[in-house]
N, C-alpha and C positions, 0 to 999 in steps of 0.2 A: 543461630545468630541471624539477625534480619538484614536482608538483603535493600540496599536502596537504588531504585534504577530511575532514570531521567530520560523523557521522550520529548519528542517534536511534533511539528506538523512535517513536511517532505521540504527537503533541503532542494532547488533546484536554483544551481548555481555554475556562474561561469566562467569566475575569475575570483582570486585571492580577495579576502575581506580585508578593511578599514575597522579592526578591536582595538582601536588606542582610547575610544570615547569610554567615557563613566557608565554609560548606558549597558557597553557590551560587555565593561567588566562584570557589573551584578548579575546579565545574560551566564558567563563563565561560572560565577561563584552558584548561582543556582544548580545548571550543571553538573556540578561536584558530585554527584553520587558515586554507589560503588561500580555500576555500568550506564551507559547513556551511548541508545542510538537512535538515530532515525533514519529515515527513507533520503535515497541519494536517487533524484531524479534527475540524469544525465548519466553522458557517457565521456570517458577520457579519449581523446585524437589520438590513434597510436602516430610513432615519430620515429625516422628513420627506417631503422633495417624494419623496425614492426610495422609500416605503413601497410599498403593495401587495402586501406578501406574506403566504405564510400557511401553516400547515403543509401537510407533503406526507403524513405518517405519523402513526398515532393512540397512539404513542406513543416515549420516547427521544431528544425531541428535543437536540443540543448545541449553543446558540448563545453565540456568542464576544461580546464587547464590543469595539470598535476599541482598547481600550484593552491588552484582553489581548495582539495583537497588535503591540505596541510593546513588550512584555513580553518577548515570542519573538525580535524584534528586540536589545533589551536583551543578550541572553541570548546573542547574535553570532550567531542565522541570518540566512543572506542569502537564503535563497528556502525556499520551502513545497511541498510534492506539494498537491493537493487531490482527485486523484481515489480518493472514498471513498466511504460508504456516509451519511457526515453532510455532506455538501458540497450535498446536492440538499434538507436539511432544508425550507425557503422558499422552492423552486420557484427559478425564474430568476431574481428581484430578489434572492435570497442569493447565487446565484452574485457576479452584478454588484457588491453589496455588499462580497462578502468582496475580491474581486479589488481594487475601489478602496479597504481598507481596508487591505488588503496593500503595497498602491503608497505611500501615505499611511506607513504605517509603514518603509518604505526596504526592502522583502521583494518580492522576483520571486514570481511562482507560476506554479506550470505541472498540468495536468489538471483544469480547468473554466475555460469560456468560455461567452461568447455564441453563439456556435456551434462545430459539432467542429474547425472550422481552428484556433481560437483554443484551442481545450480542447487539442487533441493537440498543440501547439507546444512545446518544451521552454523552460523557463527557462533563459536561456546567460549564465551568472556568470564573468565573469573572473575570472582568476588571474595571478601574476608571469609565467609564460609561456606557458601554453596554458588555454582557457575549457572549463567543462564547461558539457555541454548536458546539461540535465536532466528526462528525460520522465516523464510519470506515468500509469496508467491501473490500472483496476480489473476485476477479474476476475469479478466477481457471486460469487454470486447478484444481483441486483435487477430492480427492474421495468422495463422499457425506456424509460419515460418519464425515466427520470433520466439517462439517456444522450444524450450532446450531437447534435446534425443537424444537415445543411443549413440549416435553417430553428429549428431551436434549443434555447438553453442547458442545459448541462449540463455531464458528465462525462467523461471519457473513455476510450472501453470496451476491454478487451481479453477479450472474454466467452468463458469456458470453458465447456465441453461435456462432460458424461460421456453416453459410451454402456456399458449393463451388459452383459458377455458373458454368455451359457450356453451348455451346453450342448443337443445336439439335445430331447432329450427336455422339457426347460425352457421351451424355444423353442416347441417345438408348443401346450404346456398355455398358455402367455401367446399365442400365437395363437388359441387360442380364447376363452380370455377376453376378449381384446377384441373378436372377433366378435361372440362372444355378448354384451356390450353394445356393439355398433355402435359403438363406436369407428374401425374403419376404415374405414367408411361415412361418419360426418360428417367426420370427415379428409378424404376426397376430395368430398366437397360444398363443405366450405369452400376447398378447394384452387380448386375446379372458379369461383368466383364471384370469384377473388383476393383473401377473405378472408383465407387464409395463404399468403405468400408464401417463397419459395425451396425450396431442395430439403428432401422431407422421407425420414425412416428407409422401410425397408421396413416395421418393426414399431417402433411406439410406445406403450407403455403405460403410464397416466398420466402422460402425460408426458414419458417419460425413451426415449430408443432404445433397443432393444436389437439386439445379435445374436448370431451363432450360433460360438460357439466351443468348446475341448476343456473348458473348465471355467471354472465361475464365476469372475467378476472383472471390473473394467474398466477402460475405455478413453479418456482426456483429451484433448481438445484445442481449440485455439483457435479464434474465428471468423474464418476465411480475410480479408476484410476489414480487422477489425481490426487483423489482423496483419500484413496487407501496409500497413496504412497506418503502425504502427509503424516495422518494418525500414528502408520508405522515409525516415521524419525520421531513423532514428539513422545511415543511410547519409548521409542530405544535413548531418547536422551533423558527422560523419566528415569528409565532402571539405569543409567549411567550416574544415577544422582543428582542432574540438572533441576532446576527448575526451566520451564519453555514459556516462552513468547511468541507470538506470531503476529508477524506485519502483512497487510493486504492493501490490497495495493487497486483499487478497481473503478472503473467509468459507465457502472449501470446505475447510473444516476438519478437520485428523483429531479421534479419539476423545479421544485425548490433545494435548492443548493442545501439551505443549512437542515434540512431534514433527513436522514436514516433510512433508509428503507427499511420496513419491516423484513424480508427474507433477509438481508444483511445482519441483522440483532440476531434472527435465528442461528443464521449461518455461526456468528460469534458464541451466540451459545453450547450450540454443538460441539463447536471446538474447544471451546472448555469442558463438556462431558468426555471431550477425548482427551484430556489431560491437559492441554493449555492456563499457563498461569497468570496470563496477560495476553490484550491483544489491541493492536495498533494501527488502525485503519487509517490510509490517505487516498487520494486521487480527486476528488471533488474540492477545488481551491478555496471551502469555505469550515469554517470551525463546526463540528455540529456536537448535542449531547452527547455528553458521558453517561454509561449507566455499568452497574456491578450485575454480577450474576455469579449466584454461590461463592460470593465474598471475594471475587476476580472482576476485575476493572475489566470494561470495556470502555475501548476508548474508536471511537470507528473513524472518527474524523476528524483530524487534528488542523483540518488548511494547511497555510504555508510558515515554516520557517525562514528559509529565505525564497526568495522569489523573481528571480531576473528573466521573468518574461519581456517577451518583445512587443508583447502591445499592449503596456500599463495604461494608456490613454482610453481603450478600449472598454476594461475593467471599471477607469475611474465612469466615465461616461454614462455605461451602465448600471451603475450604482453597484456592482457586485463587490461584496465586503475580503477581498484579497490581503488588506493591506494589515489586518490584525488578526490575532489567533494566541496560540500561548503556549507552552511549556510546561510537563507535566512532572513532578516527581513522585514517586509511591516508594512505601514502606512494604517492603515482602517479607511475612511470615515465615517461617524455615517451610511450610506444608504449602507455600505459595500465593495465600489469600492476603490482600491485602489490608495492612494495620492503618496507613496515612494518605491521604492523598494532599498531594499541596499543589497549586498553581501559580504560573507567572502570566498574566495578559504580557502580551506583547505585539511592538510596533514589528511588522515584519519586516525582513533586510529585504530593498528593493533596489531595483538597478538603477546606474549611475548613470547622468546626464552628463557629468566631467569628474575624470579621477576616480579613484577609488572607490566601490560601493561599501556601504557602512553595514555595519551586521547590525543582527534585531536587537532592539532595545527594549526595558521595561513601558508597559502603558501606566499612565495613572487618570485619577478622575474620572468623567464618568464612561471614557474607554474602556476605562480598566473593571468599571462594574459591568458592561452591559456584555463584556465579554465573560466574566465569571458566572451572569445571571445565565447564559447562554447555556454553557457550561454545564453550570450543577441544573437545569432545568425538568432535567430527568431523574432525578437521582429521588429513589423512593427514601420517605422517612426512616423505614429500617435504617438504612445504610447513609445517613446524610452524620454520622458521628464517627465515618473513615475521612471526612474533609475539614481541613485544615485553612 
């Protein structure tokens, strides 16, 4: 039986929505599928005996009310991503928070816990015939402490890596630079006392690896760890009979907002070669192509669904296109490839100057094309007869 699921761009929201308008009913009824989730960018306050929290960063903080989430609930999600860059906002007691505020609102989450077993667990939402397991992690940047452990709360990581190629010549002069300030001197100091732990580059400067190649450019990839402990849940939720999804979550961003990085399309394909049957990219606030890979959506960049940042003046100013994006629905195969895709442009839910903020409403006209042309942009001719 074919499974129908409904996506977003990232929900980051602060307060209970305004769904009485016509706009957000057709937003609901699109929705309707047999799962629909998206990325919950924010964290719930904990309140009373669960307080003790406090920020983690000096500034940007997005904290959600338990209320806003019966909102997103409202709205027909059944489960939430959380592994993001605002999920660690209140340290551990947000985590905890948002999780029990999420349960409390009838919403699964998956990508933070009390610790990493619980962070890297998929949320597994049934459906009329087959459950999607729904994984979520994040790619960094971030600082390690917002990343879940053995011993605890957090996120849960899928940490990427750039190493910059050069050429020979390149390669020498950054080798002496960082001679000449002892940089690979306290590198093996710190090495040497288990200050820095695992393997490191031959040459690191500031920072970043590099090596030696016919010409500048570089080189992405995942931390081995991480990503075996992904592959593992979306195989064991495979033989469980799921179909899998995976939301990512990440801010290695190109120049231009509405472009993909190419290691990113990679990355998405790979993980479909490990069994992913969908895959849900946010963090960059702007819509970018759609493309299929062995008859599995990639969807990398949804922008926003709602959107209550604090400095829309900012956005408008710079012309960065925040305020529209769209909603996704696809038809799953029982073997997971997708049979439909259909889209909704949409105005996104933006925060409120007085009262209530209104949730995202249908686009039409030529909003509503330039955000479809955007959209299906990529989409090779093979596969332009899954769009509806």
């Amino acid at each position: 039986m074919p499974l129908t699921v409904a996506v977003t761009g990232q929900i980051l929201i602060h307060g209970p929505l305004d769904l009485s308008g016509e706009g957000q009913r057709e937003v609901r009824d699109f929705l309707k599928a047999d799962i629909a989730f998206g990325n919950l960018e924010a964290t719930v306050e904990p309140t009373g005996d669960a307080g003790g929290a406090w920020p983690t960063k000096t500034k940007t903080l997005h904290l959600a009310s338990p209320e806003a989430l019966a909102s997103v609930r409202e709205l027909g999600f059944d489960a939430v991503t959380h592994a993001n860059n605002h999920a660690f906002d209140l340290g551990p007691p947000g985590i905890a928070a948002t999780r029990a505020a999420a349960e409390a609102a009838g919403l699964k989450l998956a990508g933070s816990g009390a610790d990493i077993d619980e962070a890297a667990a998929p949320a597994v939402v049934p459906g009329p015939g087959r459950s999607l397991a729904v994984f979520s992690v994040d790619l960094g940047p971030q600082p390690d402490i917002n990343y879940a452990s053995t011993d605890r709360a957090g996120i849960s990581p899928l940490r990427m890596k750039r190493t910059v190629i050069v050429p020979p010549t390149e390669f020498e002069t950054l080798q002496r630079i960082a001679s000449s300030l002892g940089d690979d001197k306290r590198a093996v100091a710190r090495a040497a006392v288990g200050y820095d732990i695992g393997t490191r580059p031959g040459l690191e400067v500031f920072g970043t690896p590099v090596a030696l190649g016919d010409e500048i450019g570089a080189r992405w990839s995942a931390d081995e760890k991480d990503m075996q402990r992904l592959t593992a849940g979306i195989a064991a939720a495979k033989a469980a009979g799921h179909l899998a999804a995976v939301a990512v979550h990440g801010h290695h961003w190109d120049s231009n907002w509405k472009v993909t990085p190419d290691w990113l399309l990679d990355l998405c394909r790979s993980l479909i070669d490990d069994g992913a049957d969908l895959i849900l990219g946010t963090g960059a606030p702007v819509m970018q192509p759609i493309a299929f890979y062995r008859g599995r959506a990639i969807i990398p960049g949804l922008g926003n669904f709602i959107f209550h940042t604090r400095r829309p003046e900012t956005y408008d100013e710079k012309g960065v296109d925040v305020w529209r994006s769209a909603a996704i629905r696809l038809t799953l195969a029982d073997d997971g490839s997708c049979q439909r895709l259909m889209l909704l442009p949409l105005a996104v839910g933006r925060p409120a100057t007085v009262g209530q903020p209104h949730g995202p409403a249908p686009l039409h006209g030529r909003d509503a094309d330039e955000i479809r042309d955007r959209a299906f942009s990529g989409i090779a001719a093979a596969d332009s007869h899954l769009i509806l």
